[in-house]
C-alpha positions as CSV (number, residue, x, y, z in Angstrom):
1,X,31.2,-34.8,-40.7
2,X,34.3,-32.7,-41.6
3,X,34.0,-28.8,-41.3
4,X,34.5,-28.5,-45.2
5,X,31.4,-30.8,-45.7
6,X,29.5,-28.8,-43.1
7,X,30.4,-25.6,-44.5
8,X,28.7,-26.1,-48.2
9,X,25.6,-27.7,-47.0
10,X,25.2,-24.5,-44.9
11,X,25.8,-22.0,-48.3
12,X,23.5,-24.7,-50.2
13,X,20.7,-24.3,-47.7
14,X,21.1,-20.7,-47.6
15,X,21.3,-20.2,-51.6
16,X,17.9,-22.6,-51.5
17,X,15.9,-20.3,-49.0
18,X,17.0,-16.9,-51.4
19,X,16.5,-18.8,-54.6
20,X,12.8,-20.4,-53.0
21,X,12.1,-16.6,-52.0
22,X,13.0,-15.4,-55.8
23,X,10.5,-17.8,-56.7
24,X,7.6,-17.1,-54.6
25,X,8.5,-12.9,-54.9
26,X,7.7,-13.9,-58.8
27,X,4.5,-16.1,-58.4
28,X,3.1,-13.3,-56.6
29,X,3.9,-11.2,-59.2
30,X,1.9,-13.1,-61.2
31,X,-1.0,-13.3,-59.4
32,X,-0.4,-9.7,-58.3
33,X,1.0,-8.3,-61.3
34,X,0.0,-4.3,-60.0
35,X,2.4,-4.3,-57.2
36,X,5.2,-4.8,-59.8
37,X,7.3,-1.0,-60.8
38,X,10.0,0.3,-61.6
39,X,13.0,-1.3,-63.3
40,X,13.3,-4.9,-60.7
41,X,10.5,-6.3,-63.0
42,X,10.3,-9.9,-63.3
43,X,12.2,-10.8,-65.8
44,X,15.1,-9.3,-63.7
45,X,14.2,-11.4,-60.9
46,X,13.8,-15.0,-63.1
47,X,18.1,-15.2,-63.2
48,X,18.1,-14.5,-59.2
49,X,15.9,-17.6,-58.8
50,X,16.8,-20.4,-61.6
51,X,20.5,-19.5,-61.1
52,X,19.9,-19.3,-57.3
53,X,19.2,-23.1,-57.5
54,X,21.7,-24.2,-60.1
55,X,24.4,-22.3,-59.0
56,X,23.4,-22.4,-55.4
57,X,21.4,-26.0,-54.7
58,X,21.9,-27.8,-57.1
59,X,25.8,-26.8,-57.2
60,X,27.1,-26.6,-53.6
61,X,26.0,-30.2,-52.5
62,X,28.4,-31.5,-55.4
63,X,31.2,-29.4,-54.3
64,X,30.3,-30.9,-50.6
65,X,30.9,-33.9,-52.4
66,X,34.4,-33.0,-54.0
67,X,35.6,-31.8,-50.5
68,X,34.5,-35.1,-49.1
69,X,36.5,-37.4,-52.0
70,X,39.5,-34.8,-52.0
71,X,39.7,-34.8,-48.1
72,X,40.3,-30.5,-48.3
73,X,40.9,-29.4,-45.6
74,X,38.5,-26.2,-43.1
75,X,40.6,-23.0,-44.6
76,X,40.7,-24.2,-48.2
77,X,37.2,-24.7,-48.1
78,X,36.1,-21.6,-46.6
79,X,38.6,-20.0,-48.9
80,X,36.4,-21.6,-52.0
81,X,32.9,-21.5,-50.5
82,X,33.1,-17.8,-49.7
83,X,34.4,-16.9,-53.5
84,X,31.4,-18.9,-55.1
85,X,28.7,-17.2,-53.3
86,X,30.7,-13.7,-53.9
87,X,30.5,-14.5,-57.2
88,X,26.8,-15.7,-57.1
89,X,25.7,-12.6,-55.2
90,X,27.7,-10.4,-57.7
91,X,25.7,-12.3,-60.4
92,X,22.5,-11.9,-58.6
93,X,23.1,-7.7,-58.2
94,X,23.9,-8.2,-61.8
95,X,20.4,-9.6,-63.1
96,X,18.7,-7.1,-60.8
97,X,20.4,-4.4,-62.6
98,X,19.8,-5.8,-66.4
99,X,22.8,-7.4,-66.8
100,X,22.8,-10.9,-68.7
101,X,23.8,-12.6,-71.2
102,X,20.3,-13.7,-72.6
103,X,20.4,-17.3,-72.1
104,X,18.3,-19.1,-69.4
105,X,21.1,-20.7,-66.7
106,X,23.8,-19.2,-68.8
107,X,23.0,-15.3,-68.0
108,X,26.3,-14.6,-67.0
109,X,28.2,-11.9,-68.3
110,X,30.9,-9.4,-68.0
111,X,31.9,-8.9,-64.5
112,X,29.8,-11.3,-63.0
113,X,30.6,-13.8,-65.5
114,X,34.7,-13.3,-64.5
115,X,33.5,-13.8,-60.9
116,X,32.1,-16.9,-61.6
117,X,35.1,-18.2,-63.9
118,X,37.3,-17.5,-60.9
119,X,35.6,-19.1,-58.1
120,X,35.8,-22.3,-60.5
121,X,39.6,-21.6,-60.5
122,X,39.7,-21.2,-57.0
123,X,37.5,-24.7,-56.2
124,X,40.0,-26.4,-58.9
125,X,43.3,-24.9,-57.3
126,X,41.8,-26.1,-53.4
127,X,41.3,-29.5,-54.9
128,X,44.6,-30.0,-56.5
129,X,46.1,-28.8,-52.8
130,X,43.9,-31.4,-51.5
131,X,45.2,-33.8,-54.0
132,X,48.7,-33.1,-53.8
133,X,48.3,-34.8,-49.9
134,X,46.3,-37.6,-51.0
135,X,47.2,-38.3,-53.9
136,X,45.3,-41.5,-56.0
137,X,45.1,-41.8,-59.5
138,X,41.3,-41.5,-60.0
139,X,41.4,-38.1,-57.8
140,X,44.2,-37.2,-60.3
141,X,41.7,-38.2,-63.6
142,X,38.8,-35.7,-61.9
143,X,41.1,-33.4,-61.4
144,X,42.3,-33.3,-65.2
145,X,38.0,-33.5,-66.1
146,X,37.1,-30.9,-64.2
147,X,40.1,-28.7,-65.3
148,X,38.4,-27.6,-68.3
149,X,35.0,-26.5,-66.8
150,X,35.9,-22.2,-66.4
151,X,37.1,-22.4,-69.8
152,X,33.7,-24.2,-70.6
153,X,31.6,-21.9,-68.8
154,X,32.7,-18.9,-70.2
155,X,32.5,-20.1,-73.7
156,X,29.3,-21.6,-73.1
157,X,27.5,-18.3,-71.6
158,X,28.9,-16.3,-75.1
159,X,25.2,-14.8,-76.7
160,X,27.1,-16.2,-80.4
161,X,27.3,-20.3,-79.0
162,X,24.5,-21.8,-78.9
163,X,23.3,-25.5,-78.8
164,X,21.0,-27.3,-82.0
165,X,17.5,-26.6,-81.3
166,X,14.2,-28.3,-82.5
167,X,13.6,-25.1,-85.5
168,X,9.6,-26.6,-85.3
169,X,9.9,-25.7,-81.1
170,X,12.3,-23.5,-80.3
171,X,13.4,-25.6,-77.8
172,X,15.8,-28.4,-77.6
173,X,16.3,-31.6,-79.2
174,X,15.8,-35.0,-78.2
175,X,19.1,-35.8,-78.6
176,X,20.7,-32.5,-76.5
177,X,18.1,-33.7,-74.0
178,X,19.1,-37.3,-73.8
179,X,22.9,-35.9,-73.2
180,X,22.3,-33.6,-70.7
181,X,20.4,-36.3,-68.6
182,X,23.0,-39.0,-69.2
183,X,25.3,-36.5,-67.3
184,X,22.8,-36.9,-64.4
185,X,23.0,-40.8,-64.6
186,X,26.6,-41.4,-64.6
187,X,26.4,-39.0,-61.5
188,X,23.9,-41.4,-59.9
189,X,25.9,-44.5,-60.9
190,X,29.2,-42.7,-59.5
191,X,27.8,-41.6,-55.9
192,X,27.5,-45.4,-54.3
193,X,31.2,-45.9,-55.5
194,X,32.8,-42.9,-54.5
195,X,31.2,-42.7,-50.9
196,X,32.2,-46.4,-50.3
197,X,29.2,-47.8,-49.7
198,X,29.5,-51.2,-49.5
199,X,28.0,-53.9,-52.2
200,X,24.9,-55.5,-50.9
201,X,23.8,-57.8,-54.5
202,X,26.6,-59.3,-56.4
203,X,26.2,-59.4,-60.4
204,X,27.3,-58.0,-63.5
205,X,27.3,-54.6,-63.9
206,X,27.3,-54.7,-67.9
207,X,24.2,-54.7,-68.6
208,X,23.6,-50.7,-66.9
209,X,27.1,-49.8,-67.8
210,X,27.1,-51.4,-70.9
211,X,23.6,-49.5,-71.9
212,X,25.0,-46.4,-70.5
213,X,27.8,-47.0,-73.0
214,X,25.1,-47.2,-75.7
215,X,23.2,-44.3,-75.0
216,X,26.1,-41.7,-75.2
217,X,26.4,-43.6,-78.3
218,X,22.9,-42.8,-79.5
219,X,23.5,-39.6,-78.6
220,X,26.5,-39.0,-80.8
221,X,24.9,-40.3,-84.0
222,X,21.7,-37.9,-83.4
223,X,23.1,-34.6,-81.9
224,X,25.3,-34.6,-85.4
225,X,22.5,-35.8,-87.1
226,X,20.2,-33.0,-85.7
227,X,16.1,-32.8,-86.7
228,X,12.7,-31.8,-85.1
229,X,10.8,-33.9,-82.6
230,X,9.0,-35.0,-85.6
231,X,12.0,-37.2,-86.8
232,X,11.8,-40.8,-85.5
233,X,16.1,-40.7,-84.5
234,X,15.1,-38.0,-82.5
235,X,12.0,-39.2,-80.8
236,X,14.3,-42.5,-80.3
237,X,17.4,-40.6,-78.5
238,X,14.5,-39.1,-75.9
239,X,13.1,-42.9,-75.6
240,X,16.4,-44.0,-74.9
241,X,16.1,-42.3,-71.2
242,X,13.1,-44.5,-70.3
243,X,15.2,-47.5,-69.3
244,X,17.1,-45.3,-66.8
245,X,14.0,-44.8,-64.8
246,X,14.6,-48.9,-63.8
247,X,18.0,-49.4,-63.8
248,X,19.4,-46.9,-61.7
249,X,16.9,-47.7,-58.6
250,X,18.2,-51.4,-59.6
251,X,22.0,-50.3,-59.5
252,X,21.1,-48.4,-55.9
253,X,19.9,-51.4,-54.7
254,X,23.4,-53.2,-55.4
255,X,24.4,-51.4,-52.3
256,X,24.2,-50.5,-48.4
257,X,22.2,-47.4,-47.4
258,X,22.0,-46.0,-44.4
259,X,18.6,-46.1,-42.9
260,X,18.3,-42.5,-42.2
261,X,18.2,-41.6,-45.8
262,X,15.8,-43.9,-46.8
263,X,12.9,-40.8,-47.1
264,X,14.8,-39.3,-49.5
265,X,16.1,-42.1,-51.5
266,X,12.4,-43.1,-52.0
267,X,11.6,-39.7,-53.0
268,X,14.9,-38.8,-55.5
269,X,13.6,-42.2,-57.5
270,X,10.0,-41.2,-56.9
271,X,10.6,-38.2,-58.8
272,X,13.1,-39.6,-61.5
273,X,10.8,-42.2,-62.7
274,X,8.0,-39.3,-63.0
275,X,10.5,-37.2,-64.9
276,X,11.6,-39.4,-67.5
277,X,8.2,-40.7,-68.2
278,X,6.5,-37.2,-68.2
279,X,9.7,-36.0,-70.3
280,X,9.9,-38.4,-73.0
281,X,5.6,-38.5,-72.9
282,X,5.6,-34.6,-73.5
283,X,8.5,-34.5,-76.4
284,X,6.2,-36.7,-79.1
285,X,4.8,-34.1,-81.3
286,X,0.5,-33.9,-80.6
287,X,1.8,-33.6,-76.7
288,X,4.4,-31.2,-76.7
289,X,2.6,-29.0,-79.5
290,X,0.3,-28.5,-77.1
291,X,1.7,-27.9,-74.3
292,X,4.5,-25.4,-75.6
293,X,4.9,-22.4,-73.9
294,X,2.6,-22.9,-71.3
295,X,2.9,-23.4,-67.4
296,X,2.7,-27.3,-68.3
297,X,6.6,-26.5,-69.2
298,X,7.0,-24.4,-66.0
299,X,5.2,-27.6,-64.4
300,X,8.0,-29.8,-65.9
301,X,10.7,-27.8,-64.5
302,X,9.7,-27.8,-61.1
303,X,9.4,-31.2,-60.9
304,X,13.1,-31.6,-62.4
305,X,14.2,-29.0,-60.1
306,X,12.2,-28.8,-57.1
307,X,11.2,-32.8,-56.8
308,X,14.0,-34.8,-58.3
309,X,17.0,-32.2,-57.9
310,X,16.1,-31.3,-54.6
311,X,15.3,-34.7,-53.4
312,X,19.2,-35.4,-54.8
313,X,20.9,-32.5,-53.0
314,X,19.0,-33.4,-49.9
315,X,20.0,-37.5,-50.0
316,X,23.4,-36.4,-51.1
317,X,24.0,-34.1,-48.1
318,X,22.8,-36.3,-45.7
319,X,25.1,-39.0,-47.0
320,X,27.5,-36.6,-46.2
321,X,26.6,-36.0,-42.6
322,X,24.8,-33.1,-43.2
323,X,21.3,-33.0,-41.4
324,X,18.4,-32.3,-43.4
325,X,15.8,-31.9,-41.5
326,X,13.3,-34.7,-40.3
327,X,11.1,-37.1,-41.9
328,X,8.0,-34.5,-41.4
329,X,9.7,-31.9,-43.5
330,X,10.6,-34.5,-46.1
331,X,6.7,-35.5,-46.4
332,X,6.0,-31.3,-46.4
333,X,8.2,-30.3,-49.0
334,X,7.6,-33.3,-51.3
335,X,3.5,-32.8,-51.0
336,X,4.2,-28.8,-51.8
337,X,6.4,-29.8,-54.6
338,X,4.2,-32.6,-55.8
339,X,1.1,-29.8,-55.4
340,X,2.8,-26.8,-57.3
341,X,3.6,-29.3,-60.4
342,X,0.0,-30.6,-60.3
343,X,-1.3,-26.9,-60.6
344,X,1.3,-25.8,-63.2
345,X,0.1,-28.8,-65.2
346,X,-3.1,-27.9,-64.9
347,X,-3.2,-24.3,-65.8
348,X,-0.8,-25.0,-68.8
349,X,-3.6,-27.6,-70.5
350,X,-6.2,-25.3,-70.0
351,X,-4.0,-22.1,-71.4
352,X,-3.5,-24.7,-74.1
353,X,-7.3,-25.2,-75.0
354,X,-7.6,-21.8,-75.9
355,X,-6.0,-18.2,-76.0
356,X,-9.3,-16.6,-74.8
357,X,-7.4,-16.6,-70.8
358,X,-5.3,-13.6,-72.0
359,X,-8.0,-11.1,-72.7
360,X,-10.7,-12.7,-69.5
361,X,-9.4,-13.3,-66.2
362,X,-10.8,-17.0,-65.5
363,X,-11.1,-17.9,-62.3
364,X,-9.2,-20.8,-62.6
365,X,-6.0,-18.9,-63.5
366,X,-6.6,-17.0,-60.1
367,X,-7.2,-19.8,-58.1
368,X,-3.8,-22.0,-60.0
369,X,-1.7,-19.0,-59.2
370,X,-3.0,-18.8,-55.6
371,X,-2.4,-22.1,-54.8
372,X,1.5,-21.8,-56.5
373,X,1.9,-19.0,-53.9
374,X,0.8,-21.0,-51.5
375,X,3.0,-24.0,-52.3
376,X,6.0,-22.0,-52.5
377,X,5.0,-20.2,-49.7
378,X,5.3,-23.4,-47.6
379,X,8.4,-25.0,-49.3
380,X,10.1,-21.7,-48.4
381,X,9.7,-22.6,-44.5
382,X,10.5,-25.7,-45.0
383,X,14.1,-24.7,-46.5
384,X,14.7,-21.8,-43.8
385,X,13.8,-24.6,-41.6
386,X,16.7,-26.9,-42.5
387,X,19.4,-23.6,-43.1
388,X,18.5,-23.0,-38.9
389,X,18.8,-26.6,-38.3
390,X,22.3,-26.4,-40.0
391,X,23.7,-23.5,-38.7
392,X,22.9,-24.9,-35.0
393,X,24.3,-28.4,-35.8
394,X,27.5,-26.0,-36.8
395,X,27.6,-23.5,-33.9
396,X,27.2,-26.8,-31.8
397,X,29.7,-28.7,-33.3
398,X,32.1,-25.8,-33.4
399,X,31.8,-25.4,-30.0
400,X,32.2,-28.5,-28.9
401,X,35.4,-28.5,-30.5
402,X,36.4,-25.5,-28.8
403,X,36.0,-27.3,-25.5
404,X,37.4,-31.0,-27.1
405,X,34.1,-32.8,-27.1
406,X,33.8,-35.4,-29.5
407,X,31.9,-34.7,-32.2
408,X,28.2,-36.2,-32.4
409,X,26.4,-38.2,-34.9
410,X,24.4,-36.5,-37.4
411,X,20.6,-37.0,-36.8
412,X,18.6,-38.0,-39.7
């Protein structure tokens, strides 16, 4: 395990444990909605926590990733890591003080949004030093993809730009949602080739890549299109993603894993097949009329983010060489998870049956928010857990270094 991959576990760990204390801080606010005053109310504190994970979790384990297939070097990727969570904090004191653009996981604006443009800069400037070492023509074609990506982000964060929506919802369409989550998949069918894991099962690949091929193609032909969830080439770009919940645990199983990840390999798919199911199940009309604007959408989020995502970040790093944790805290987190989506789901059927919740206080809102708490409460440990467990494997590592002791294997 290089220093550079070392480095961004450590900032992804530590953005989890402030973004995972964002969240509780606002699920007690909920169920304690008196302690909340003065102007850090909690719609202030929502950016610090979904753009804590994005920008943190989700974000930093993929740039791990880029300084393993770039080979940069310790001082480059101190140089990067440190400007991306400058530029996060800044965003974070940002949000806290009003600032935002208005868009959920694209609030950045003014200064923190020039912050964030140039710590993309600064990662794409270490990479092509990196690559100007190595070398290799596919390195080169990354290289020219991710070039665009500040100019993207900045236009993309603009209050005037904004995707098609469903106009019956609000929210978006089955189309923008297949797109975004075909991003996700070729990421997933990318990862066994880049790390060089070796082929286990021979056979064609056309059938995946082929269908992959054919989705973006669906895609296409409905985002120009556009419609409601009520329009069948809508409803069929969203049933498109059902497939995927087969045949990328099939194309995973083309190759050779290491048998310390196998926890979170059985978790990530675990997850995934739960979120396209539940996804395209809740986008047909009589479901997701219901369920709109409730905590049944708040329940689907945390199992994109705090099931599948995290169960990604956590295989990824540990592919890596980055220790996360043991199997224990795998089991902890994924039960917590699994329990605050359960809950949300629950509370966001029953707010559905009825608006008579907002004017009572039902016990069973009380006791859903309590056990949220509670689960976040616990998933918060866990994470601090695995940021200590880092930092020692670093200060250990480091200082066997120091004295020329060979560096020791990553435990699982």
């Amino acid at each position: 395990m290089n220093h550079a991959v070392r480095l961004a576990g450590l900032h992804a760990f530590g953005w989890l444990v402030v973004a995972n204390a964002a969240g509780l801080w606002l699920s007690l606010l909920l169920l304690f909605p008196e302690v909340q005053g003065g102007e850090l109310t909690y719609g202030r504190w929502i950016p610090v926590h979904l753009n804590g994970q994005l920008y943190g979790w989700t974000a930093l384990p993929l740039v791990a990733w880029l300084f393993r297939i770039y080979g940069v070097g310790r001082r480059s990727a101190e140089f990067a890591l440190w400007a991306w969570t400058a530029a996060l904090a800044v965003g974070c004191v940002a949000w806290l003080n009003g600032g935002s653009s208005g868009k959920v996981f694209l609030d950045w604006s003014g200064g923190a949004l020039a912050g964030l443009v140039l710590a993309m800069v600064m990662l794409w400037l270490v990479l092509a030093l990196a690559w100007s070492r190595v070398r290799g023509v596919w390195r080169l074609i990354g290289l020219i993809a991710l070039a665009p990506v500040p100019a993207m982000m900045a236009f993309a964060a603009s209050p005037s730009v904004y995707p098609p929506v469903d106009v019956s919802t609000g929210g978006p369409t089955g189309s923008s949602l297949l797109g975004s989550t075909l991003f996700v998949v070729g990421l997933l069918l990318l990862l066994p080739v880049s790390l060089g894991r070796k082929v286990r099962l021979t056979g064609s690949r056309f059938p995946v890549l082929g269908f992959f091929g054919l989705s973006w193609a669906v895609f296409a032909a409905t985002e120009a299109i556009g419609g409601t969830h009520r329009d069948w080439w809508q409803i069929l770009a969203i049933v498109m993603l059902l497939p995927w919940a087969v045949l990328l645990p099939r194309w995973w199983r083309r190759y050779e894993w290491p048998a310390r990840t196998v926890a979170w390999r059985i978790s990530m798919f675990g997850w995934w097949g739960l979120l396209v199911v539940s996804g395209v199940t809740a986008y047909f009309p009589e479901v997701l009329d219901r369920l709109k604007f409730t905590q049944s959408l708040v329940a689907h989020s945390h199992l994109a983010m705090a099931g599948f995502t995290t169960s990604f970040c956590a295989l990824l790093l540990g592919l890596l060489g980055v220790p996360v944790g043991g199997r224990m805290s795998v089991v902890i987190w994924n039960l917590a998870a699994l329990g605050m989506v359960a809950v949300l789901a629950i509370m966001g059927w029953l707010e559905s049956g009825g608006y008579g919740w907002m004017n009572e206080t039902p016990a069973w809102r009380h006791i859903g928010l309590g056990l949220r708490s509670l689960c976040g409460l616990v998933m918060l440990g866990v994470s601090a857990g695995w940021f200590l467990g880092a930092a020692r494997v670093s200060e250990e590592t480091d200082a066997s270094h120091s004295i020329g002791v060979p560096e020791r294997k990553a435990e699982a």
